[in-house]
Backbone as CSV, one residue per row, in Angstrom:
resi,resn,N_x,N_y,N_z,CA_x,CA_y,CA_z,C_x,C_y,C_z
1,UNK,19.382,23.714,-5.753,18.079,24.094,-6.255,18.174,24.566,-7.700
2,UNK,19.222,24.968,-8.084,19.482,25.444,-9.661,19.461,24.342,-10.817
3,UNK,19.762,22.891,-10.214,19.147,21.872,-11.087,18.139,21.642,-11.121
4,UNK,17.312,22.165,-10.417,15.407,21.984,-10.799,14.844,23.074,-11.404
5,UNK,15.786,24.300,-11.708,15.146,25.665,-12.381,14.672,25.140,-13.056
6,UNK,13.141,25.758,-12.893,12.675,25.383,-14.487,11.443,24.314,-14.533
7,UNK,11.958,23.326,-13.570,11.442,22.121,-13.621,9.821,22.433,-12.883
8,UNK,8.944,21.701,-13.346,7.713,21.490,-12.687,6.919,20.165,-12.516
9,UNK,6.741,19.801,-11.271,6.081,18.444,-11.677,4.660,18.237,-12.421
10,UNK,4.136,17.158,-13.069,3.713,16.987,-13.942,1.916,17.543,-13.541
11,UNK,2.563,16.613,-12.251,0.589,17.369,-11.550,0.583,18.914,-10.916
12,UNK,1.691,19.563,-10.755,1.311,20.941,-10.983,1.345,21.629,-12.217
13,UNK,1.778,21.288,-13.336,1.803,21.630,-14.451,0.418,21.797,-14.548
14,UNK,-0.149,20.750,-14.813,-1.736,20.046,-15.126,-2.815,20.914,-14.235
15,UNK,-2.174,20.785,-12.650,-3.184,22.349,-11.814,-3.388,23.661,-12.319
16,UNK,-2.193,23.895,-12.617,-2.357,25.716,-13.179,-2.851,25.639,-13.801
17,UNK,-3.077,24.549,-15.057,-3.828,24.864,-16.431,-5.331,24.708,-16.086
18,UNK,-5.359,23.895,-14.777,-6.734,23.485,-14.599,-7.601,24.886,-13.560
19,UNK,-6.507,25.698,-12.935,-7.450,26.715,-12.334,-6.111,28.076,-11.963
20,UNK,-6.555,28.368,-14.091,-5.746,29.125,-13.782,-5.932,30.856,-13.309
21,UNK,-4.744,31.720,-13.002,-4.848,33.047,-12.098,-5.172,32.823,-10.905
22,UNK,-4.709,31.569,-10.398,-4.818,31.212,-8.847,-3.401,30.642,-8.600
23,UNK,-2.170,31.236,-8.927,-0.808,30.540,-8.881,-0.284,29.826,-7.159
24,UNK,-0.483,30.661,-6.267,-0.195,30.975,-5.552,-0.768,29.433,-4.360
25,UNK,-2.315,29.785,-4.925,-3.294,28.633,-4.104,-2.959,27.156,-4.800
26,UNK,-2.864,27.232,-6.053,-2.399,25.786,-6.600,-1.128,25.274,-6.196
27,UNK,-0.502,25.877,-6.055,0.745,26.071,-5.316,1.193,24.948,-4.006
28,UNK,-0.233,25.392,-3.053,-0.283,24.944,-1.593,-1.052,23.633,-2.137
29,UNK,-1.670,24.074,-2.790,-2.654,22.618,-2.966,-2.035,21.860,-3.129
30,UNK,-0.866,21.610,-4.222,0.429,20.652,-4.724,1.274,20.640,-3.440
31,UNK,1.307,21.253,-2.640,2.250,20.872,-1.553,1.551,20.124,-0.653
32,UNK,0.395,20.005,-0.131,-0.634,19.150,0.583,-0.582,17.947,-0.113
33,UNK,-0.910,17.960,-1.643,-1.021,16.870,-2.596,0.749,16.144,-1.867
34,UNK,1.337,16.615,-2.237,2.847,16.138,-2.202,3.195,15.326,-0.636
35,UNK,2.437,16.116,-0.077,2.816,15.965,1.888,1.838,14.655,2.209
36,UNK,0.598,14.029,1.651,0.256,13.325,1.600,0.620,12.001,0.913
37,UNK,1.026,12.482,-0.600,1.664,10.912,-1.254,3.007,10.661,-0.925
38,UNK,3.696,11.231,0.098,5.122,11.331,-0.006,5.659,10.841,1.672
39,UNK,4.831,12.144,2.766,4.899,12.027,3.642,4.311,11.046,4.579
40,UNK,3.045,11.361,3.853,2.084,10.541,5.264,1.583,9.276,4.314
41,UNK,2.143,8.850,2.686,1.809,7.977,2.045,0.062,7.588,2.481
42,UNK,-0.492,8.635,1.904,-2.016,8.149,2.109,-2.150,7.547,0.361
43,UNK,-3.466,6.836,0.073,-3.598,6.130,-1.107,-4.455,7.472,-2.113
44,UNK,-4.715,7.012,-3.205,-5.545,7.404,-4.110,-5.584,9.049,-3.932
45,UNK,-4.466,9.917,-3.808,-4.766,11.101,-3.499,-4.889,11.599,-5.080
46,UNK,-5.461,12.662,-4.893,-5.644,13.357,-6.261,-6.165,15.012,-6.173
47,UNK,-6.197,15.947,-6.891,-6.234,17.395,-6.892,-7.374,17.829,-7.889
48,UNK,-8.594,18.413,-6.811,-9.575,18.718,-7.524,-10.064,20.282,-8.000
49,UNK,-10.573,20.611,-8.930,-10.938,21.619,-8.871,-12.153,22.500,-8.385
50,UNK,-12.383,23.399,-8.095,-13.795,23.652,-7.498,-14.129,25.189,-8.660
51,UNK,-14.893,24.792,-9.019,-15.201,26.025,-10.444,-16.224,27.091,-10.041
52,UNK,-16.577,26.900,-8.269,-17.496,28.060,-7.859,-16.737,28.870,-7.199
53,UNK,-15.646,28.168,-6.497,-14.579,28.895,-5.556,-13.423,29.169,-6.508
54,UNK,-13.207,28.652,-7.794,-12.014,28.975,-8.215,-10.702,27.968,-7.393
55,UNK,-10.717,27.436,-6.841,-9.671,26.686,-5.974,-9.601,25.567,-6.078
56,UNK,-8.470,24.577,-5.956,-8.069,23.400,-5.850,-7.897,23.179,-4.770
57,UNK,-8.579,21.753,-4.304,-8.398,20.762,-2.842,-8.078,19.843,-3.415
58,UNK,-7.511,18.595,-2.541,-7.201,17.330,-2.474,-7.774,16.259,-1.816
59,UNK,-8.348,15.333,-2.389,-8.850,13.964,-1.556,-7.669,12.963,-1.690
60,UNK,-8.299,11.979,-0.674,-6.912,10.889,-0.527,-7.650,9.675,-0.154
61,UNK,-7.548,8.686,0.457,-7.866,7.803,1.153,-6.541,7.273,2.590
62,UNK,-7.268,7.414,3.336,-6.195,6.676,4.714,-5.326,5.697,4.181
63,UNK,-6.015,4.614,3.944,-5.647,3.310,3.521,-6.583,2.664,2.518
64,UNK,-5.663,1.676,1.706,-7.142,1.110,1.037,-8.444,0.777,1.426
65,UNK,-9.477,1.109,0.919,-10.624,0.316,0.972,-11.371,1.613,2.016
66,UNK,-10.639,2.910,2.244,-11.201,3.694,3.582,-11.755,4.860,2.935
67,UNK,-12.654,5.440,3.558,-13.507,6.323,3.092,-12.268,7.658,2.631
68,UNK,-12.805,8.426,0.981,-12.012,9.269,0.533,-11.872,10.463,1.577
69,UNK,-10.918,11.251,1.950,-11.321,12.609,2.788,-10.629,13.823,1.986
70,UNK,-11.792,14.758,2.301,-11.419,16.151,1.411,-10.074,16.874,2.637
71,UNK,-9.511,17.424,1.929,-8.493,18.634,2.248,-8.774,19.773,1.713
72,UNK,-8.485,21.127,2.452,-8.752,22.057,1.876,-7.318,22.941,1.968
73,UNK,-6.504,23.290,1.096,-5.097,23.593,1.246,-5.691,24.990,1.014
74,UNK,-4.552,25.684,2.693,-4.877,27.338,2.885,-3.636,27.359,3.309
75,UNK,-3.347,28.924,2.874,-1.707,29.336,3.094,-2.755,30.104,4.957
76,UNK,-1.208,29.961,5.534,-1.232,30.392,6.936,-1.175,31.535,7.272
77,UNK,-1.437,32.316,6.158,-2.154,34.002,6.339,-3.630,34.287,5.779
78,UNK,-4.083,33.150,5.448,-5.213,33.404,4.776,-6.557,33.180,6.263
79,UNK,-7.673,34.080,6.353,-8.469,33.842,7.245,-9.721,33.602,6.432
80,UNK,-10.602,32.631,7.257,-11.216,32.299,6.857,-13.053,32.345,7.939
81,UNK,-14.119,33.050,7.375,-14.727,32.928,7.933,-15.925,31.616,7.889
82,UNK,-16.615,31.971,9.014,-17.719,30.473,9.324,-18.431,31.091,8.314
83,UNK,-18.776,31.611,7.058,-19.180,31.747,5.697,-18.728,31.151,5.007
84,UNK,-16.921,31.932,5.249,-16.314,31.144,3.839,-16.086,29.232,4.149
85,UNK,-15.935,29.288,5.397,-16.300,27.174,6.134,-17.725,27.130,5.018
86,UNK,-18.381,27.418,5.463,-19.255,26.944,5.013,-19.876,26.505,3.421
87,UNK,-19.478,28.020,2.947,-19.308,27.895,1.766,-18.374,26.606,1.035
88,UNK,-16.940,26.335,1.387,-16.209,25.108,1.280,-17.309,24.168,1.045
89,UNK,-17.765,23.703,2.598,-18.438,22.930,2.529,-19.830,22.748,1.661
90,UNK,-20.440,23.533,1.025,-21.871,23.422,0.068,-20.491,23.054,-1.561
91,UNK,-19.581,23.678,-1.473,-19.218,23.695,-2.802,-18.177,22.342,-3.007
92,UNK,-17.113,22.050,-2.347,-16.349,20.765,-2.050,-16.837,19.622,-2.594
93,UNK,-17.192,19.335,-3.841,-17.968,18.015,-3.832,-17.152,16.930,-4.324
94,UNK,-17.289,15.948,-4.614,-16.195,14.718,-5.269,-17.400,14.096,-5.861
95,UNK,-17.624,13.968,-7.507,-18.387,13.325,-7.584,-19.935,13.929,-7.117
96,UNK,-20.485,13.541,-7.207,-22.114,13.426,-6.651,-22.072,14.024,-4.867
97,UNK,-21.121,13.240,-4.251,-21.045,13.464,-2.868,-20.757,14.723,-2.375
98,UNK,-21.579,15.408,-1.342,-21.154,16.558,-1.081,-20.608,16.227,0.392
99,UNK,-19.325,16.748,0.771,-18.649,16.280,2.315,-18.982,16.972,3.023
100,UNK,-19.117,15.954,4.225,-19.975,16.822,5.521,-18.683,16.848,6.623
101,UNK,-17.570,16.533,5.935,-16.260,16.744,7.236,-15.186,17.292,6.021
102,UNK,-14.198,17.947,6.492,-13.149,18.214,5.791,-11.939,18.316,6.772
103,UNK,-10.826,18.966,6.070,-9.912,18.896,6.789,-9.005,19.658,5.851
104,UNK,-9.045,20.930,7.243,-8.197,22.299,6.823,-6.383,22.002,6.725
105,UNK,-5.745,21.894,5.689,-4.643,22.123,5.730,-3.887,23.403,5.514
106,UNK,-3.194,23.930,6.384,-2.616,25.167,6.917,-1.478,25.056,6.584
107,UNK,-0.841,25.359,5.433,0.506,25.743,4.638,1.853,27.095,5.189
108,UNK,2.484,26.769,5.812,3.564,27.760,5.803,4.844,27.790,4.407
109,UNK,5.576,28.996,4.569,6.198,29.080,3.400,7.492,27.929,3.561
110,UNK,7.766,27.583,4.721,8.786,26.520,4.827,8.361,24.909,4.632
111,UNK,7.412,25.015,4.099,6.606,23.342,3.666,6.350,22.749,4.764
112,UNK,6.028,23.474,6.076,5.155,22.934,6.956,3.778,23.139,6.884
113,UNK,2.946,22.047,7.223,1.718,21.623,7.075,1.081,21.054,8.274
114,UNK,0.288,21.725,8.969,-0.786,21.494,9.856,-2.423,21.178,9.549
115,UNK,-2.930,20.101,9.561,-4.064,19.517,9.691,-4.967,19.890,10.497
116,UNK,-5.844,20.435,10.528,-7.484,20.265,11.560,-8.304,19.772,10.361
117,UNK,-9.026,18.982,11.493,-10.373,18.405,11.105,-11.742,19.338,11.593
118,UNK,-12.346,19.562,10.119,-13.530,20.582,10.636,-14.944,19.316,10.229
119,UNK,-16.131,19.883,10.692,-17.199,19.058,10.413,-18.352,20.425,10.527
120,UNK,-19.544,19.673,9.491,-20.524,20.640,9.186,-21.340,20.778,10.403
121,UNK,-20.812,19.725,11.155,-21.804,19.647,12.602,-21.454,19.196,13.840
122,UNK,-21.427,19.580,15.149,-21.018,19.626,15.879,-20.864,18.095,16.214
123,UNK,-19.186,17.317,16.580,-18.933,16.486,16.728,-18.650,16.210,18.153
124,UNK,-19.243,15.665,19.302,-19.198,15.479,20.863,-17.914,14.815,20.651
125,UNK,-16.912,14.749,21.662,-15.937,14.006,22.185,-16.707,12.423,22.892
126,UNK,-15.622,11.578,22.741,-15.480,10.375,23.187,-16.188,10.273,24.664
127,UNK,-16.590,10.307,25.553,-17.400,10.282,26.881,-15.847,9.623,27.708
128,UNK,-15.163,10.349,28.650,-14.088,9.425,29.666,-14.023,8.374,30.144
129,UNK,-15.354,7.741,30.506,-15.350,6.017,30.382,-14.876,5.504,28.980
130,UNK,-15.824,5.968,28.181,-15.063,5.115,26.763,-13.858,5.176,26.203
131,UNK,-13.095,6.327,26.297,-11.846,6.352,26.302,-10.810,5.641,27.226
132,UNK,-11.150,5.761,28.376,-10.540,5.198,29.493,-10.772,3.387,29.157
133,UNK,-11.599,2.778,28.643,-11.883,1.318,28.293,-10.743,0.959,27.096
134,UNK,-10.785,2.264,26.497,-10.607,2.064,24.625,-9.078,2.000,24.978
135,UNK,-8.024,2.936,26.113,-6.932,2.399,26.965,-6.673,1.100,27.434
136,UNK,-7.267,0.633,28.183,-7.296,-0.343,28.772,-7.268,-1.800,27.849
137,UNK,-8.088,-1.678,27.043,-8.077,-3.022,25.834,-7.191,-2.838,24.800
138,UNK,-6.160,-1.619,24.650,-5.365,-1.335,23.905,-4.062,-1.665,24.410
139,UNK,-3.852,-1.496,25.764,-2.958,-2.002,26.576,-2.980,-4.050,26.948
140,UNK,-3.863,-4.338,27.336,-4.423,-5.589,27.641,-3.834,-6.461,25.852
141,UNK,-4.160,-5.911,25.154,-3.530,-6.312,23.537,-2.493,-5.958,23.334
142,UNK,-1.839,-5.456,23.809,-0.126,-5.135,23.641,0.567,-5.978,24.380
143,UNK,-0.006,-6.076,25.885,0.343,-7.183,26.418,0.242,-9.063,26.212
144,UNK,-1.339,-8.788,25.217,-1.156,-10.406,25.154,0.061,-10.813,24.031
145,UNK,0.271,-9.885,23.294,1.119,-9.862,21.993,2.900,-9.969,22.358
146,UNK,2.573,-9.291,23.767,4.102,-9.335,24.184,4.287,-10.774,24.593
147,UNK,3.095,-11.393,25.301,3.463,-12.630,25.708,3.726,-13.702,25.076
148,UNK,2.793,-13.360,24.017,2.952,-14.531,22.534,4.033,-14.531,22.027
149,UNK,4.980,-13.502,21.369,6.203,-13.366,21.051,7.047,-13.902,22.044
150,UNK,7.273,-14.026,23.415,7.891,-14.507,24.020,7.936,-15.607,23.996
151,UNK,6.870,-16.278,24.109,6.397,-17.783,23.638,7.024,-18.416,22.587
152,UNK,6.627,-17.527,21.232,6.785,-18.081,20.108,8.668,-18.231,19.955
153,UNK,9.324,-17.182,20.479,11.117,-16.961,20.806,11.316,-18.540,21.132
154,UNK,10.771,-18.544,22.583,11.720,-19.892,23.430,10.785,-20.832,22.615
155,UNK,9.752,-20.998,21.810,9.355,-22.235,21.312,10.908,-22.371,19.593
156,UNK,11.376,-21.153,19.151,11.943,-21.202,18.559,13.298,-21.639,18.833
157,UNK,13.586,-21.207,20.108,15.153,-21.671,20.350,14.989,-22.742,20.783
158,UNK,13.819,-23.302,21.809,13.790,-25.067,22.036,14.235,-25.223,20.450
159,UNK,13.255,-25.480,19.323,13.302,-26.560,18.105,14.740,-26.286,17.693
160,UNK,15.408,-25.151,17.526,16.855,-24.684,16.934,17.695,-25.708,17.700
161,UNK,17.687,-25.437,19.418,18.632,-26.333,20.039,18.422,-28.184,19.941
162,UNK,17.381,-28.465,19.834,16.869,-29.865,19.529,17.331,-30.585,18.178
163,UNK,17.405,-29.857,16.740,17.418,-30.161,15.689,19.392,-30.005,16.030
164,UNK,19.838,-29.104,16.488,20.993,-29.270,16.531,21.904,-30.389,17.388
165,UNK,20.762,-30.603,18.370,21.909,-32.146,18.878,21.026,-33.280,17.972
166,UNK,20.495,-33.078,16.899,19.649,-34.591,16.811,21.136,-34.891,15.669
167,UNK,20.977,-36.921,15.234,21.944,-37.169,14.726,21.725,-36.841,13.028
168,UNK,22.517,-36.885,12.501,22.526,-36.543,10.936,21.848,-37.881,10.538
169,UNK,20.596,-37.889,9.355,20.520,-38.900,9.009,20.447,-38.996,7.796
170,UNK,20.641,-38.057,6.976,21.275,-38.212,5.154,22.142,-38.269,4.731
171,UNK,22.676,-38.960,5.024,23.818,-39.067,5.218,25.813,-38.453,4.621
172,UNK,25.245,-37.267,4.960,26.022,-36.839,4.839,26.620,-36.288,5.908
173,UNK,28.339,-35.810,6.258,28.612,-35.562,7.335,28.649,-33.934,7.894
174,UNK,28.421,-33.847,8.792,28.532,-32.513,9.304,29.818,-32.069,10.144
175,UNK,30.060,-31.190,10.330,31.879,-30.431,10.356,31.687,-29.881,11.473
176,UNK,31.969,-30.284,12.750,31.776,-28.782,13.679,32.872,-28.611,14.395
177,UNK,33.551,-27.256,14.148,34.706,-26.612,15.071,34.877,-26.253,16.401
178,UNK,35.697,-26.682,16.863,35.270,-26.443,17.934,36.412,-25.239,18.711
């Protein structure tokens, strides 16, 4: 660790200056930032500032082309009330858009990071039939996939073994040891 004294990466450099006397919170934010482009390789992540809260969050995208999602990086002593939720949520904006879901990231001092997903409004669970279906056709597709690969194998070793007894016809000769 004594070869990095000193060292800072470039996008926390750029955080502190961007919200600064918050060392501590920019801090976590860059470690969420980091745990996302590194760990969980999500796309387009980036570190925003919020100039009513004083604090930096992070958006990302899943995958290309997928809707951006806010993070809200909190150290794992910090409590938070259904005010201060809320508040997040009126102030959190990206752009024009104000987010109606977020997603609390919970920072320990050992660079573990726990995720919940919060929403401005009460989100029902999946109904047990639909889940129980959403099983079933997930399985039913694993299986047709297993069968195809099997297929596609012995259609591969038929043509391999076929091309190998057929006779040479460019004539050039072939060598086989036996």
């Amino acid at each position: 660790m004594d070869l990095l004294k000193g060292y800072r990466h470039p996008k926390l450099v750029e955080a502190l200056q961007t919200c600064p006397g918050n060392e501590d919170q920019v801090n976590i934010a860059f470690q969420v930032y980091m745990d996302l482009c590194e760990a969980k390789t999500w796309h387009s992540v980036e570190l925003h500032h919020c100039d009513a809260l004083n604090i930096m969050f992070v958006s990302a995208r899943k995958g290309e082309g997928r809707p951006r999602e806010v993070f809200l990086p909190t150290d794992v002593t910090t409590t938070l009330s259904q005010e201060d939720i809320h508040a997040h949520f009126q102030h959190l904006v990206i752009g024009d858009k104000q987010t109606h879901s977020l997603t609390l990231a919970v920072c320990d001092s050992d660079t573990s990071t726990v995720y919940y997903k919060l929403s401005d409004t009460l989100i029902p669970p999946a109904p047990p039939d639909v889940t129980e279906l959403e099983k079933k056709r997930r399985h039913q597709h694993f299986q047709h996939r297993r069968q195809h690969l099997s297929a596609q194998a012995e259609l591969f070793r038929m043509e391999r073994e076929e091309s190998s007894r057929a006779p040479n016809t460019d004539g050039t000769c072939d060598v086989h040891e036996s």
